[in-house]
MARBA-802046 format. One record per residue (C-alpha): residue number from 1; residue in one letter; x, y, z. Coordinates in steps of 0.5 Angstrom, whole numbers, plus 2048, in hexadecimal, padded with zeros to 3 digits. Layout:
% MARBA-802046
PT num residuo  c1  c2  c3
PT NUM       a   X   Y   Z
...
This chain:
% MARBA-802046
PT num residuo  c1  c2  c3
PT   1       x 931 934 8D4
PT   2       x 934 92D 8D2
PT   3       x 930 928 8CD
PT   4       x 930 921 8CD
PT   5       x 936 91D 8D0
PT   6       x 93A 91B 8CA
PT   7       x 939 912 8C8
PT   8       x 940 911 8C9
PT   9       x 941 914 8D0
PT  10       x 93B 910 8D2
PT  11       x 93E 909 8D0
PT  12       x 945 90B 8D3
PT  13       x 941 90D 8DA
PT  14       x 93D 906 8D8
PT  15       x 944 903 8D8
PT  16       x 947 906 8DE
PT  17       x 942 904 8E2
PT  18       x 942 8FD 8E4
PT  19       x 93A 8FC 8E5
PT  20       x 93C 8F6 8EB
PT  21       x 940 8FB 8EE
PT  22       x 93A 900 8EE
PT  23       x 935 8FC 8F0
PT  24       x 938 8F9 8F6
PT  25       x 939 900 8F9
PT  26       x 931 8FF 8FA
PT  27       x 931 8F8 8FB
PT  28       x 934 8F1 8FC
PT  29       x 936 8ED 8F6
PT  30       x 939 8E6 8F7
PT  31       x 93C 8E2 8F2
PT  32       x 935 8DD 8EE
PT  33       x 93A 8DA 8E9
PT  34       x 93B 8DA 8E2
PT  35       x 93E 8E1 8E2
PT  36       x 938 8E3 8E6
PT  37       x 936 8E7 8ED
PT  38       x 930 8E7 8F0
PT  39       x 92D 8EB 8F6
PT  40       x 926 8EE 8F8
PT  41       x 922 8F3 8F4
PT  42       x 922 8F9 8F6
PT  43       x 91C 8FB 8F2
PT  44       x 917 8F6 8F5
PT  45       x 917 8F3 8FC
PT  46       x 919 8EB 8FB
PT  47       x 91B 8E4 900
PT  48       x 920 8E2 8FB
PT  49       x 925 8E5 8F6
PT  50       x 922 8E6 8EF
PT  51       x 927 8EC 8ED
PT  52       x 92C 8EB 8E9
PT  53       x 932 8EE 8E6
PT  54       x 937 8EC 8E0
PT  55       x 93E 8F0 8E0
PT  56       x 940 8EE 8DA
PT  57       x 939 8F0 8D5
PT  58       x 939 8F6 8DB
PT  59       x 931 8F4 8DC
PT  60       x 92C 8F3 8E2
PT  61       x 926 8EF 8E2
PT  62       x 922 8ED 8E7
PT  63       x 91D 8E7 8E5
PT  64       x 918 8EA 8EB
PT  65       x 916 8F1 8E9
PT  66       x 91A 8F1 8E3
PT  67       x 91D 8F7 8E3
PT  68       x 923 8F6 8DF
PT  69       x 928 8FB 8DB
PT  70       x 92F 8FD 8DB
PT  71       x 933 901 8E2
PT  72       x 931 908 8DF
PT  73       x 92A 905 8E0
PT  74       x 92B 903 8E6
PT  75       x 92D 909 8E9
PT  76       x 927 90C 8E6
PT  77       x 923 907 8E9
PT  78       x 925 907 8F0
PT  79       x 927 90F 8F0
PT  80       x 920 911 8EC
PT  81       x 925 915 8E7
PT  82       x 924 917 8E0
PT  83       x 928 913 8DC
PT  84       x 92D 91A 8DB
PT  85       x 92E 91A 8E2
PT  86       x 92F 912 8E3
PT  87       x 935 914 8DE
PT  88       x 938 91A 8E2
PT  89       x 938 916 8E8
PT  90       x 93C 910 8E5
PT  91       x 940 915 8E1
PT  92       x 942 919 8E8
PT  93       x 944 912 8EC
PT  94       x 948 90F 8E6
PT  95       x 94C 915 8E4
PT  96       x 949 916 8DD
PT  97       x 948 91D 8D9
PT  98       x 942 91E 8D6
PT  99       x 941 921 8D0
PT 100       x 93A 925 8CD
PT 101       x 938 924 8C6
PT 102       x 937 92D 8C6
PT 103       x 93E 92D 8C9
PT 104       x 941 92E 8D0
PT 105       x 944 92A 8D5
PT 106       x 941 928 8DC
PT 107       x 93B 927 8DF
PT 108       x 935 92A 8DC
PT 109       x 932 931 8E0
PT 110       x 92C 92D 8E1
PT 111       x 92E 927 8E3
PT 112       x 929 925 8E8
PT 113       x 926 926 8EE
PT 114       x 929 920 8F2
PT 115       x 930 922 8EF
PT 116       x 930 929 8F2
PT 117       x 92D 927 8F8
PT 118       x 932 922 8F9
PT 119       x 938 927 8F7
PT 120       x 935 92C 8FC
PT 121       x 935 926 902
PT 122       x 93D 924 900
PT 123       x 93D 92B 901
PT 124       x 93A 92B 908
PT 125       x 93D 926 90B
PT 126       x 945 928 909
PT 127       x 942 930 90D
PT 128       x 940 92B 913
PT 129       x 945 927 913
PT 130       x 94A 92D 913
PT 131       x 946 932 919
PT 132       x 947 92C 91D
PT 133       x 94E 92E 91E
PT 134       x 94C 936 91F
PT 135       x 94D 939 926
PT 136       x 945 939 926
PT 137       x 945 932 926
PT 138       x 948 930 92C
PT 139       x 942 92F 92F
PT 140       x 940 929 92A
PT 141       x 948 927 92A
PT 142       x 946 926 932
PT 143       x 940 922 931
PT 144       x 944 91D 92C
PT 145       x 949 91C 931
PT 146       x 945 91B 937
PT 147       x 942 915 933
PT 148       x 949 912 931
PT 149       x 94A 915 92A
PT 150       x 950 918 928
PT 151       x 951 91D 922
PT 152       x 954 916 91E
PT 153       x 94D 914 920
PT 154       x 948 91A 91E
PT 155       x 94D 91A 917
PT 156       x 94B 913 915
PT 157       x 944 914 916
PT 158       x 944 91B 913
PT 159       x 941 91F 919
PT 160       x 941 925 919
PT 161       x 93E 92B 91D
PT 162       x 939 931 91A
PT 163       x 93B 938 91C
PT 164       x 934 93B 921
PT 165       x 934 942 91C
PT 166       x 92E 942 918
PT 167       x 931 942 910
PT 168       x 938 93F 912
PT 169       x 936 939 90D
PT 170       x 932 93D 908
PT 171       x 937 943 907
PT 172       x 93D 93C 905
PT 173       x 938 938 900
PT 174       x 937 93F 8FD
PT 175       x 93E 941 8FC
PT 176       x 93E 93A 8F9
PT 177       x 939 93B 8F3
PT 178       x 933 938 8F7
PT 179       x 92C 93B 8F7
PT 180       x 928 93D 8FC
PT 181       x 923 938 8F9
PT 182       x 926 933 8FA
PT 183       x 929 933 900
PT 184       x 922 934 903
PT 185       x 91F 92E 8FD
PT 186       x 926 929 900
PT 187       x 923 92B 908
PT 188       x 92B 92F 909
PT 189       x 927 934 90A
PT 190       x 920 937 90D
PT 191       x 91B 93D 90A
PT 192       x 91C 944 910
PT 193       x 919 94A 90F
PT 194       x 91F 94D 90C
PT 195       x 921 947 908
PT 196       x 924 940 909
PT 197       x 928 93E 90F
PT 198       x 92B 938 912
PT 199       x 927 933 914
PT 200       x 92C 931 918
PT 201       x 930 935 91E
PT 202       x 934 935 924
PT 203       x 933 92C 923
PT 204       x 937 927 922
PT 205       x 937 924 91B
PT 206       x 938 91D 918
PT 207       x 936 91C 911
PT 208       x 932 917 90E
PT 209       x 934 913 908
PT 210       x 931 90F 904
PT 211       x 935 908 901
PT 212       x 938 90B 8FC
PT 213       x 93B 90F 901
PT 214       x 938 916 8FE
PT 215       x 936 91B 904
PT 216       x 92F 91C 903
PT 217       x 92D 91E 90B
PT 218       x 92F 920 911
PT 219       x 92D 91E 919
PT 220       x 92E 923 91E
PT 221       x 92F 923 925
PT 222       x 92D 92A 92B
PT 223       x 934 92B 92D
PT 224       x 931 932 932
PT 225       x 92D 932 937
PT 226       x 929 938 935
PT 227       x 927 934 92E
PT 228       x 920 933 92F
PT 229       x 920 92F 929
PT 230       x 91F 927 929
PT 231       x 925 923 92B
PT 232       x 926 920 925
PT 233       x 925 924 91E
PT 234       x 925 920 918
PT 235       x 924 923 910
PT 236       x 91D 923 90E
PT 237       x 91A 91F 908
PT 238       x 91E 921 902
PT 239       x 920 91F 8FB
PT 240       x 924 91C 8FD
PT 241       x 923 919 905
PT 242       x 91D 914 907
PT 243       x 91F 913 90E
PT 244       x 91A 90D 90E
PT 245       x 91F 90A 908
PT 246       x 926 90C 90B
PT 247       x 92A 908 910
PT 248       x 930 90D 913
PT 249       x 936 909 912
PT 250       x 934 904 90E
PT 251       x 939 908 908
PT 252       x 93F 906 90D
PT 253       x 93D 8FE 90F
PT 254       x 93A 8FC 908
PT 255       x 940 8F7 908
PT 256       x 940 8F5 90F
PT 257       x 939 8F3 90E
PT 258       x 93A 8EF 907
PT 259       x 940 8EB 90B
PT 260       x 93E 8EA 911
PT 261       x 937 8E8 910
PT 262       x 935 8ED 915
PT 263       x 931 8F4 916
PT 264       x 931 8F7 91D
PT 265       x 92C 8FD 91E
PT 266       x 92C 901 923
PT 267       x 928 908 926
PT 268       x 92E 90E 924
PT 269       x 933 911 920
PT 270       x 939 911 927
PT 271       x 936 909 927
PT 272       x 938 908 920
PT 273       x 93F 90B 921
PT 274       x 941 907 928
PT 275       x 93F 900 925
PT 276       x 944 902 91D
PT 277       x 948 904 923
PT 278       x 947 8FE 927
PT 279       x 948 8F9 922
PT 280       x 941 8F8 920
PT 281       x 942 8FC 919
PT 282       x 93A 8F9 917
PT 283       x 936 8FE 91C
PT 284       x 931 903 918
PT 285       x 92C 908 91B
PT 286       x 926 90B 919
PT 287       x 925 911 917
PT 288       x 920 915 91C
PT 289       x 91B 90F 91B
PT 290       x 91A 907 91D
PT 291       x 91C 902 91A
PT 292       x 917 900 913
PT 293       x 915 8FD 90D
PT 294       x 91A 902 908
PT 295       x 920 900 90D
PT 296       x 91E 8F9 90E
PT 297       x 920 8F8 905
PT 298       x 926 8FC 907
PT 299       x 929 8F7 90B
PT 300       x 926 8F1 907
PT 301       x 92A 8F4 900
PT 302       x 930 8F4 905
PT 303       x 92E 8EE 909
PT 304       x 92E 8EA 903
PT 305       x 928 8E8 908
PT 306       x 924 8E2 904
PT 307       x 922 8DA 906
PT 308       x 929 8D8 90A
PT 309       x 929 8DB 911
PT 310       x 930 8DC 911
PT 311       x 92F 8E4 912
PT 312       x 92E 8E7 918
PT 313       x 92B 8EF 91A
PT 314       x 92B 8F1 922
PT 315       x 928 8F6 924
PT 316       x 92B 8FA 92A
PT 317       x 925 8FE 92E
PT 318       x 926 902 934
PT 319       x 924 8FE 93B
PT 320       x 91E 901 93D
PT 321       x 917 900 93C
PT 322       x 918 905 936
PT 323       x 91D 901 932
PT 324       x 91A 8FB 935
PT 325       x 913 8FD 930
PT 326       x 918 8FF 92B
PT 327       x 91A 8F8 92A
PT 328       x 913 8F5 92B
PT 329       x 911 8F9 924
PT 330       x 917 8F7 921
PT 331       x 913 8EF 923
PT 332       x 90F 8F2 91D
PT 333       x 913 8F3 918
PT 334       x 917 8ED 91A
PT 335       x 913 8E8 914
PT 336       x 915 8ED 90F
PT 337       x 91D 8EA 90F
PT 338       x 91E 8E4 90D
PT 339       x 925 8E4 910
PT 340       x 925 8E3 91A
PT 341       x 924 8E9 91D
PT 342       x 926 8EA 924
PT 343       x 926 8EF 92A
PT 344       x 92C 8F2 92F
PT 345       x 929 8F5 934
PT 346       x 92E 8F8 939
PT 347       x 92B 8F6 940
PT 348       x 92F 8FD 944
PT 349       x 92A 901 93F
PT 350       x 931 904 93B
PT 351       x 931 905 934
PT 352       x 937 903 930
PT 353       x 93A 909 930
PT 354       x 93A 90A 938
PT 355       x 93C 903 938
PT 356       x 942 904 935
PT 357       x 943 90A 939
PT 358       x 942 907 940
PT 359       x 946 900 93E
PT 360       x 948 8FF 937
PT 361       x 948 8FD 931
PT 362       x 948 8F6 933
PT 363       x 942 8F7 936
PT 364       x 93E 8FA 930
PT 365       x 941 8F3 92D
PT 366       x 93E 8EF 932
PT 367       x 937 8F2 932
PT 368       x 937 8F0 92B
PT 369       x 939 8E9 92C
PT 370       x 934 8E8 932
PT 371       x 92E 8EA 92C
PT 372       x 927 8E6 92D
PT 373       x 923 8E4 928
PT 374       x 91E 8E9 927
PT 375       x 919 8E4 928
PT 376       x 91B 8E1 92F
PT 377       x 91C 8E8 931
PT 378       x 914 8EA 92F
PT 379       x 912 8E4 933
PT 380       x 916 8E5 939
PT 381       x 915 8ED 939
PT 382       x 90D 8EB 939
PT 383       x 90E 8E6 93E
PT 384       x 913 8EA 944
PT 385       x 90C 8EE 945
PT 386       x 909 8E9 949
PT 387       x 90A 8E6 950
PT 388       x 90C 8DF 94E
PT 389       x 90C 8DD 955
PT 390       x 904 8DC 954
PT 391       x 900 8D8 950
PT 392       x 8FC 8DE 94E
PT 393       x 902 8E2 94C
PT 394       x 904 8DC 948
PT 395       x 8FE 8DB 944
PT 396       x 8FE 8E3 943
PT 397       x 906 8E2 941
PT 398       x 903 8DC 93C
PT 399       x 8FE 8E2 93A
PT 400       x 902 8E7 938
PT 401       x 907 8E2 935
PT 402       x 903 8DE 930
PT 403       x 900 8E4 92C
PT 404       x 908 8E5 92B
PT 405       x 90A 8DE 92A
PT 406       x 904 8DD 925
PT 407       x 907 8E2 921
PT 408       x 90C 8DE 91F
PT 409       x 90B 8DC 917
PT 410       x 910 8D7 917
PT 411       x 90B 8D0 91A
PT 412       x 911 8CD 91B
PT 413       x 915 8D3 920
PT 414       x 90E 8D4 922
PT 415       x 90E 8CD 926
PT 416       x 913 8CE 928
PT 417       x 913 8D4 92B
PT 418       x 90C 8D2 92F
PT 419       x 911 8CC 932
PT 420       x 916 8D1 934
PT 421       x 910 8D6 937
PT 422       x 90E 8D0 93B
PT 423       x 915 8CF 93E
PT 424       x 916 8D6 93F
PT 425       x 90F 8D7 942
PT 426       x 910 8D0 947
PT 427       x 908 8CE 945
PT 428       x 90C 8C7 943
PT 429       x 906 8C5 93E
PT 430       x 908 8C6 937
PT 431       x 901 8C4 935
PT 432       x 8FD 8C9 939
PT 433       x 902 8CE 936
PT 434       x 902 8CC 92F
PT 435       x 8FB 8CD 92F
PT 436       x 8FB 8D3 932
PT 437       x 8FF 8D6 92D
PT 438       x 8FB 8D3 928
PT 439       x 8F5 8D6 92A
PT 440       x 8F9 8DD 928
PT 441       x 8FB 8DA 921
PT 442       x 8F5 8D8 91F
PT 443       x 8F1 8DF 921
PT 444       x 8F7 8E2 91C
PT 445       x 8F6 8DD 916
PT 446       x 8EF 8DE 913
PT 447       x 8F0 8E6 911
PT 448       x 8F7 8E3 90E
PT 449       x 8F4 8DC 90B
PT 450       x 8EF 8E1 908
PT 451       x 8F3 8E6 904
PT 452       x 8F7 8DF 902
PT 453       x 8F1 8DD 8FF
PT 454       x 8EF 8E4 8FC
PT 455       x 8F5 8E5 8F9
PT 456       x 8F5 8DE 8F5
PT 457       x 8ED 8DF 8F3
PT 458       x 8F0 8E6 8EF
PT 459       x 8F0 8E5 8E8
PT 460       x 8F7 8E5 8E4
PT 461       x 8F3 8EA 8DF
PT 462       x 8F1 8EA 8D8
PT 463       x 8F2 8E4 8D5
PT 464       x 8F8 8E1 8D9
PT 465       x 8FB 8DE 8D3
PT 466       x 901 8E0 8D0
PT 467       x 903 8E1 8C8
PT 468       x 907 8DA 8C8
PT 469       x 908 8D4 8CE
PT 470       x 90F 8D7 8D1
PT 471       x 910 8D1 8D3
PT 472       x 90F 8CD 8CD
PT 473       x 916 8C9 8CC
PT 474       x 918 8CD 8C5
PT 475       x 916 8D3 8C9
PT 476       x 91B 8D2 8CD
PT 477       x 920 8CF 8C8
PT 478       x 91F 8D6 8C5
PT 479       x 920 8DA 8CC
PT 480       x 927 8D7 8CD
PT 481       x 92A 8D7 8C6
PT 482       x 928 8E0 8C7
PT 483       x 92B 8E0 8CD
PT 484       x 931 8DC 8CB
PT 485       x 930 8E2 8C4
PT 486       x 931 8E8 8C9
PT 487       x 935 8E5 8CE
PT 488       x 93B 8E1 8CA
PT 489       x 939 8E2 8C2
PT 490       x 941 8DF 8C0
PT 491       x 93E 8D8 8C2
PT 492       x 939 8D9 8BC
PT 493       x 93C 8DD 8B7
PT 494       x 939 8DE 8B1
PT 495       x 935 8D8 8B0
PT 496       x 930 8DB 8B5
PT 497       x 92F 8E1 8B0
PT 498       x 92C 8DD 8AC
PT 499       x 927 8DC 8B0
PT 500       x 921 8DF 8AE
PT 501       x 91D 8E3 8B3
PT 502       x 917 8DF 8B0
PT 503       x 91A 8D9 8B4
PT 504       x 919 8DB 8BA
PT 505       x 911 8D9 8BD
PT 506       x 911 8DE 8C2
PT 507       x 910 8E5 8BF
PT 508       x 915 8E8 8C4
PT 509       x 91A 8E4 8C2
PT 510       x 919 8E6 8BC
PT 511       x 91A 8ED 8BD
PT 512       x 91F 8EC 8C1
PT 513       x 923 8E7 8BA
PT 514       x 921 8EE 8B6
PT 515       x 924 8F2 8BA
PT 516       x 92B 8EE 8BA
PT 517       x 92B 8EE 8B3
PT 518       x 92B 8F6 8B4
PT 519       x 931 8F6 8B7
PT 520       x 934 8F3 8B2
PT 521       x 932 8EC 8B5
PT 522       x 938 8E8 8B9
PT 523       x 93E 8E8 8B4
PT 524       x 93D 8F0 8B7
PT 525       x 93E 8EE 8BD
PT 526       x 943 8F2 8C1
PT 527       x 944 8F1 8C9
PT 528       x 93F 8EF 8CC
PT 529       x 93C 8F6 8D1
PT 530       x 93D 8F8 8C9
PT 531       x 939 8F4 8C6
PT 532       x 933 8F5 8CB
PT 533       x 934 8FC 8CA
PT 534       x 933 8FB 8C4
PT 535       x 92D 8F7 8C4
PT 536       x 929 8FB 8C9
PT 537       x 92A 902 8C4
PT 538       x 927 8FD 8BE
PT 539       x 921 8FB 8C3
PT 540       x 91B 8FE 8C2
PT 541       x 918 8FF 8C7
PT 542       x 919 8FE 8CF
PT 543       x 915 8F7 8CF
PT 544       x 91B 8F4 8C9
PT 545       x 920 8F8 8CE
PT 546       x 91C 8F4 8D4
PT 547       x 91E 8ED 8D0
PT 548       x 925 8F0 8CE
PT 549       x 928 8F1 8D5
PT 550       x 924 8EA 8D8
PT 551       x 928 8E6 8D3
PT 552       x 92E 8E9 8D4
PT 553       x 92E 8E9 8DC
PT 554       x 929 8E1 8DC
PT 555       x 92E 8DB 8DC
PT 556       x 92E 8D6 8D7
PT 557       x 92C 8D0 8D9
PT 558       x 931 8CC 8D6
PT 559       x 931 8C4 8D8
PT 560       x 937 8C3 8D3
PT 561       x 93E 8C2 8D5
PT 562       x 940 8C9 8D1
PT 563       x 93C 8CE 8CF
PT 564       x 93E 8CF 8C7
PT 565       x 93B 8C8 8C6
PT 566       x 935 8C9 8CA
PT 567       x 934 8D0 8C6
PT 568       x 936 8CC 8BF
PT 569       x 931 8C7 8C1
PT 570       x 92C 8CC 8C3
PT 571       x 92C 8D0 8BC
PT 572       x 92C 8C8 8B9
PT 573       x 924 8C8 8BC
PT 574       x 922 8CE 8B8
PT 575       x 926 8CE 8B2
PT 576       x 922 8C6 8B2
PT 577       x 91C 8CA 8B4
PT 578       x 91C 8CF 8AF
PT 579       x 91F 8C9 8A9
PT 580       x 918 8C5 8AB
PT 581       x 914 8CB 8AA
PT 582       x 917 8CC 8A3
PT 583       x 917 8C4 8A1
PT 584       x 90F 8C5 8A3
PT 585       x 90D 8CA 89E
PT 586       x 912 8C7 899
PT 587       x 90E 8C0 89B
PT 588       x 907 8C4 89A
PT 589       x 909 8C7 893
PT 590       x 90B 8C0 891
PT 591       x 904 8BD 892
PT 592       x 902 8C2 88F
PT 593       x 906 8C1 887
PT 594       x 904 8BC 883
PT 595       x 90B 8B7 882
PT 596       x 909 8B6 87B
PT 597       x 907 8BC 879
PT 598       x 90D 8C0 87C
PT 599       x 912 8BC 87D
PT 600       x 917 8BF 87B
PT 601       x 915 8C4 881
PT 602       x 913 8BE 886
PT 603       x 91A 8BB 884
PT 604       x 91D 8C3 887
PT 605       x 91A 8C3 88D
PT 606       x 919 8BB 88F
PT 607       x 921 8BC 88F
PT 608       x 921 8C2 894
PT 609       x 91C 8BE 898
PT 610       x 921 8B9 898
PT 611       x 927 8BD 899
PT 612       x 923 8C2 89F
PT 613       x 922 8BA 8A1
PT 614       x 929 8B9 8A2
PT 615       x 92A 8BF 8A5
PT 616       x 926 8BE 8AA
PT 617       x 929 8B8 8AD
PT 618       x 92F 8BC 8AE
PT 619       x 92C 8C0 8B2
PT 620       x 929 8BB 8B5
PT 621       x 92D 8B8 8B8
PT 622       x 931 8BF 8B9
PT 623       x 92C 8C0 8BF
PT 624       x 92B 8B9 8C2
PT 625       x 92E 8BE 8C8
PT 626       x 929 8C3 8C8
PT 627       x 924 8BE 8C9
């Protein structure tokens, strides 16, 4: 078995691995100034983009959750890999040969689950994918055709068939190195009573990928009639596939949905197809569940979703009552996003793929653009119930109405919307329906105005009260001198090396200096990744690690012209800060002396303390700027 991966294939698989490139395969990053990106967290649930990313230094940091570290980090964080295993992944994407430290080239035998699990789906999908042209598969080659999917077609969205023998799959995957264990652990296959056997026969394939474009499930439709098996058929709960995590296309309109602001979420893998195909490449599907909190994040990270409205996400539901309930529990989750939600419902009832098929593509097109905003189609969709002929009926409409209207967190639309609902009603009194659906939102509040009022009664815990006043001004002198340290040690040069980590008042700056000084202080400085790199192998610990990564992503809040003045006059402020604390104590001792007694001695120090004076006013006046 291979050792530890050797310390330069792990710098050279750092290097090859841009950490913004890696990171917007999971979410979308824009352009926050100063050489930075920012975007959603996708380690905590947040309104606005507290996620930052650095290229230059190779650091992510979120001033949320504060999760912070390199791209292998991050791999490890967002896959739950080991740190081995975040490597090998990188390494095999950026084309780099690892070496182990007991020799040997390649990945280690016992490179994890996840790898293994990953190879062996790769693997699946490539069988597939090749059945779909056999003879026996002319059945699934049919069923594509009749839904105006062509061979081009399958091959792009990598659809495949597998075949209706028991061990088709199992035998391939076995001559391919994989074991029985994981093939049932990776959900390819299913325990019988002779052994494993394919989960999947005689069924049409599509498989599931998750951002990265990694195989990590499959959904299966019954192609034959004596299948007495579900209509569709989706890998179970695996390693890898959380159904209530992965959105089915998402891995091929990420980017569409970055640029177009714009994510259109239909019921099915052949609906998914028909819209790429129709030219709205932003649709994605469930995988085998609703629509829930796990994918709302989803498309939040890819949505850039936070206080503009600019995005939009659609929903497409069937026209029947079924899909008509299915838009009434998106209603709930629609709060959630901070970006509009719409609804596009066909009024013939026809799915986008059926619409295609009957009238075009264009026809697809128009039914996106012919989207509702959610919230007018819930209160319309509760209104059509009723007999708006009569004032009975009306006033049942108004009942079904207000609940709907009052869920509406937004006062301001609520308003808005209870106005709209007395147009749509034909009462013709805003008033009486304004205060109809006050009633409702008032019957709502004191559970909520309660668990505000909890929240703010909880303790903060222990005494509340930090080691140092973090925003004590020379606090925060300190904060950006060290960012600017971390981030571009050539603006301070060896004058900051002599600094002494006595200086600094807060106790983790002054960790932090000790560490620099380790490296070998800023006059050691290599490129910047370098430079980090360096730091963080010298922390000693993952608080002083924390710290490291947080300044090298955290902007420096220069109100100067340039940033080396303002750095100049920032070390200025401590170095004067320092150069008091020396003039007090030389003050101290002087009080102490006796003029007369020890003169010689008081003559010495009385002109230190002249010339520490002098000094002082240099720097003084150096610093004017970091006031």
């Amino acid at each position: 078995m291979a050792g530890r991966i050797r310390n330069e294939d792990i710098a050279l698989v750092r290097e090859r691995s841009p950490i913004d490139d890696v990171i917007g395969e999971y979410l979308q990053l824009r352009n926050a100034g100063g050489g930075n990106l920012k975007g959603l967290c996708p380690f905590h649930d947040e309104k606005s983009p507290s996620f930052n990313v650095t290229p230059s230094r190779g650091l992510f940091y979120c001033f949320g959750c504060a999760a912070g570290g390199d791209v292998i980090k991050f791999v490890q964080e967002i896959d739950h890999l080991s740190f081995s295993e975040a490597v090998e992944r990188l390494a095999a994407k950026a084309g780099v040969q690892l070496r182990y430290e007991e020799g040997g080239h390649g990945p280690r035998q016992d490179s994890g689950q996840r790898a293994r699990l990953l190879e062996a789906h790769q693997a699946a999908a490539e069988f597939y994918a090749g059945q779909l042209t056999s003879p026996e598969a002319v059945i699934a080659r049919r069923f594509l055709s009749e839904r105006g999917f062509e061979a081009a077609d399958a091959e792009r969205f990598g659809v495949g068939f597998a075949p209706r023998e028991w061990e088709a799959l199992v035998r391939h995957l076995r001559g391919r190195g994989f074991a029985d264990r994981e093939l049932v652990a990776g959900g390819l296959a299913k325990e019988g009573r002779r052994g494993p056997m394919d989960r999947f026969r005689g069924r049409l394939i599509w498989p599931i990928r998750d951002l990265s474009g990694n195989t990590i499930g499959f959904g299966a439709r019954r192609l034959y009639d004596d299948d007495d098996g579900p209509k569709y058929l989706n890998t179970p709960e695996t390693p890898l596939f959380h159904k209530g995590s992965v959105l089915y296309g998402a891995d091929l309109a990420r980017r569409e949905i970055a640029q177009r602001r714009q994510a259109v979420v239909v019921e099915g893998y052949t609906d998914v197809m028909a819209c790429h195909l129709s030219g709205v490449p932003t649709a994605i599907a469930t995988c085998g569940t609703s629509f829930g909190d796990d994918h709302i994040k989803i498309l939040r990270r890819l949505l850039m979703d936070q206080d503009e409205f600019r995005g939009e996400v659609i929903f497409t539901f069937d026209g029947d009552s079924a899909g008509q309930r299915a838009a009434l529990r998106a209603f709930a989750d629609e709060q959630k996003f901070v970006t509009q939600t719409f609804v596009a419902v066909q009024p013939d009832g026809l799915d986008p793929c059926d619409l295609r098929i009957r009238q075009g593509d264009a026809a697809v097109r128009d039914l996106v653009a012919s989207r509702l905003p959610l919230f007018e189609f819930a209160i319309r969709t509760a209104i059509e119930q009723h007999d708006l002929d009569t004032a009975e009926g009306r006033l049942a409409a108004l009942d079904a109405a207000a609940p709907v209207v009052a869920a509406i967190k937004d006062r301001a639309l609520r308003q808005m919307y209870a106005v709209s609902l007395d147009r749509w009603l034909g009462i013709l009194d805003e008033q009486f329906v304004l205060r109809r659906v006050r009633e409702f939102a008032a019957r709502r509040a004191p559970g909520a105005a309660a668990g505000a009022a909890a929240a703010q009664a909880r303790p903060a815990g222990g005494d509340g009260r930090p080691a140092f006043d973090p925003a004590d001004p020379e606090v925060l002198r300190e904060r950006e001198l060290l960012k600017i340290a971390v981030q571009r040690p050539a603006l301070l040069g060896p004058a900051f090396d002599e600094v002494p980590a006595g200086a600094f008042i807060a106790p983790p700056h002054a960790v932090l200096r000790s560490v620099i000084a380790e490296a070998g202080g800023l006059t050691a400085a290599g490129s910047p990744a370098e430079w980090v790199a360096a730091l963080l192998e010298r922390a000693p610990d993952d608080q002083v690690r924390a710290l490291i990564t947080q300044f090298g992503v955290e902007p420096v809040h220069s109100a100067q012209e340039t940033d080396d003045r303002y750095a100049v006059e920032l070390l200025a402020r401590i170095q004067e800060r320092q150069l008091t604390r020396s003039i007090t104590e030389l003050k101290s001792k002087l009080q102490r002396l006796n003029a007369a007694d020890q003169a010689e001695q008081y003559a010495r120090m009385f002109g230190d303390l002249v010339a520490l004076e002098q000094q002082r006013r240099v720097l003084r006046e150096r610093g004017l700027g970091a006031q």
